[in-house]
C-alpha positions as CSV (number, residue, x, y, z in Angstrom):
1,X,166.7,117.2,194.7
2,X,165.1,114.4,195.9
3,X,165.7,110.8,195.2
4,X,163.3,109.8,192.5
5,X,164.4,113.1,191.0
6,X,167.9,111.9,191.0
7,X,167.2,108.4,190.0
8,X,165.2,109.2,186.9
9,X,168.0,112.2,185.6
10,X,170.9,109.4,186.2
11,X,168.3,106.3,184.2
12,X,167.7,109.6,181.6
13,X,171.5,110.5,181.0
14,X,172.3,106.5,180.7
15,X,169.9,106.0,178.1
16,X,171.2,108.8,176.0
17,X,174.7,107.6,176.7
18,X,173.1,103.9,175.0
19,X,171.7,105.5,172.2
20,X,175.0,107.4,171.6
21,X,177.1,104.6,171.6
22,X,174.4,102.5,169.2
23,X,174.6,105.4,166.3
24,X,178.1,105.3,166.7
25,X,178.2,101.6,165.8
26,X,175.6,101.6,163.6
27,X,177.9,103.9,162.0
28,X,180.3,101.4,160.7
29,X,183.4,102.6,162.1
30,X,186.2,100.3,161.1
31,X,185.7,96.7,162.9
32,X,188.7,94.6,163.5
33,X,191.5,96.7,161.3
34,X,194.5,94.2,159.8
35,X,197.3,95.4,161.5
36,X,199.7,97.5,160.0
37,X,203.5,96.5,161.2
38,X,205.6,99.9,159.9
39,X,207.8,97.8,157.3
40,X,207.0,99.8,154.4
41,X,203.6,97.7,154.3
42,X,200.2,98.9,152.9
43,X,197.1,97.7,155.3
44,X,193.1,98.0,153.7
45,X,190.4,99.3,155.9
46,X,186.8,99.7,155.3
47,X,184.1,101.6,156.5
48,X,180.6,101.7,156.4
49,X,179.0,104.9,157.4
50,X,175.7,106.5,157.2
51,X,175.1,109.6,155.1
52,X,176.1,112.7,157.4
53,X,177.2,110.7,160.6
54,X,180.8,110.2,161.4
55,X,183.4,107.6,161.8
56,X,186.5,108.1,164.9
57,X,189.2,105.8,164.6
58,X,192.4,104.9,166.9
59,X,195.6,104.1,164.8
60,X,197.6,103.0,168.4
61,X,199.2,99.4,168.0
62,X,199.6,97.0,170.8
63,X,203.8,97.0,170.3
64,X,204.3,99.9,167.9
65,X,205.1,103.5,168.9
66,X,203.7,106.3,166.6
67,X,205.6,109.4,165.7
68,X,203.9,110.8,163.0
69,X,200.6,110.2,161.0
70,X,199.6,112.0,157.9
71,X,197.2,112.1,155.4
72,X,198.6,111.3,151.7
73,X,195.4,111.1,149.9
74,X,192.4,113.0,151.4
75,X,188.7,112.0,150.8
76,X,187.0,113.2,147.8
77,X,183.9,113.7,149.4
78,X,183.7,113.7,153.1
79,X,186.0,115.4,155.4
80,X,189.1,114.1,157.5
81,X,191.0,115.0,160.7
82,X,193.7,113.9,162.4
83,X,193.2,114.5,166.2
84,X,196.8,112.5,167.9
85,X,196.8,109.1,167.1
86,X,193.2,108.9,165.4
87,X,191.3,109.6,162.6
88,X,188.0,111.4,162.5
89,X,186.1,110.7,159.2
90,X,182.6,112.8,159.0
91,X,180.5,111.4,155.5
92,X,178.7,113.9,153.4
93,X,175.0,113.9,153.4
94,X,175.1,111.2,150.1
95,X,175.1,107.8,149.5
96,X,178.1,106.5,147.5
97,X,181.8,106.0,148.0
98,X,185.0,107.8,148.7
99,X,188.6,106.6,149.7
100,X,191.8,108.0,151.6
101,X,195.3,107.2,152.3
102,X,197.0,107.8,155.3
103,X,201.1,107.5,156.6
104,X,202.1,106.4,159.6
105,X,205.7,106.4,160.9
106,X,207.0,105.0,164.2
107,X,208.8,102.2,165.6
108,X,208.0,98.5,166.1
109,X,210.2,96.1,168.4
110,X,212.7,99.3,168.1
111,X,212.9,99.1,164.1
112,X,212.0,102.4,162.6
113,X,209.4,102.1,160.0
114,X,206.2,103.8,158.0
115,X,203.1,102.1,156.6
116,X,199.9,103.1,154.4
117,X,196.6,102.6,155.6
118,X,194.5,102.8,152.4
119,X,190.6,103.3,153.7
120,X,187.7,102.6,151.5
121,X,184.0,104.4,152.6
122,X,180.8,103.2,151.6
123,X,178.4,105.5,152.6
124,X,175.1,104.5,152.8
């Protein structure tokens, strides 16, 4: 292959890589989460999310080591996964809102704990 070949594939996969990464923010994931702390505490996250795109989402803290995460309360209108320590959230194709609940256990500063992270979605 020669080298403008090459150059013009690599500026051609870059560019989709850019536009990736811009729908994924556009999508709304959640920006700067409160911290949850595992001491029976309940943390609010929001998202805002276009109609059929979808929303991933670490739940790893800085000091706190996750055993288990669960969902208590699933969405009433999109549809949730839990893929290790992360949540993928995929919006149906309306505009509106929906809501869900998850449970996270683990240990922070080597107290066992859980905590709720209750997540409101406006899709628009």
């Amino acid at each position: 292959m020669r080298t403008g070949a090459i150059q013009s594939l690599s500026l051609l996969v870059a560019a989709l890589v850019l536009l990736q990464t811009a729908t994924m923010a556009k999508a709304g994931c959640v920006v700067r989460p409160e911290q949850y702390q595992l001491q029976s505490d309940t943390v609010h996250w929001s998202i805002s999310i276009a109609a059929g795109t979808q929303c991933i989402q670490g739940l790893r803290g800085k000091t706190i080591l996750l055993e288990g995460v669960s969902i208590v309360d699933q969405p009433k209108t999109g549809n949730l996964t839990l893929n290790g320590p992360s949540f993928h959230y995929f919006a149906n194709a309306a505009q509106g809102t929906d809501s869900f609940r998850l449970l996270l256990t683990g240990t922070s500063v080597r107290i066992h704990g859980y905590s709720y992270i209750a997540v409101d979605v406006t899709i628009e």
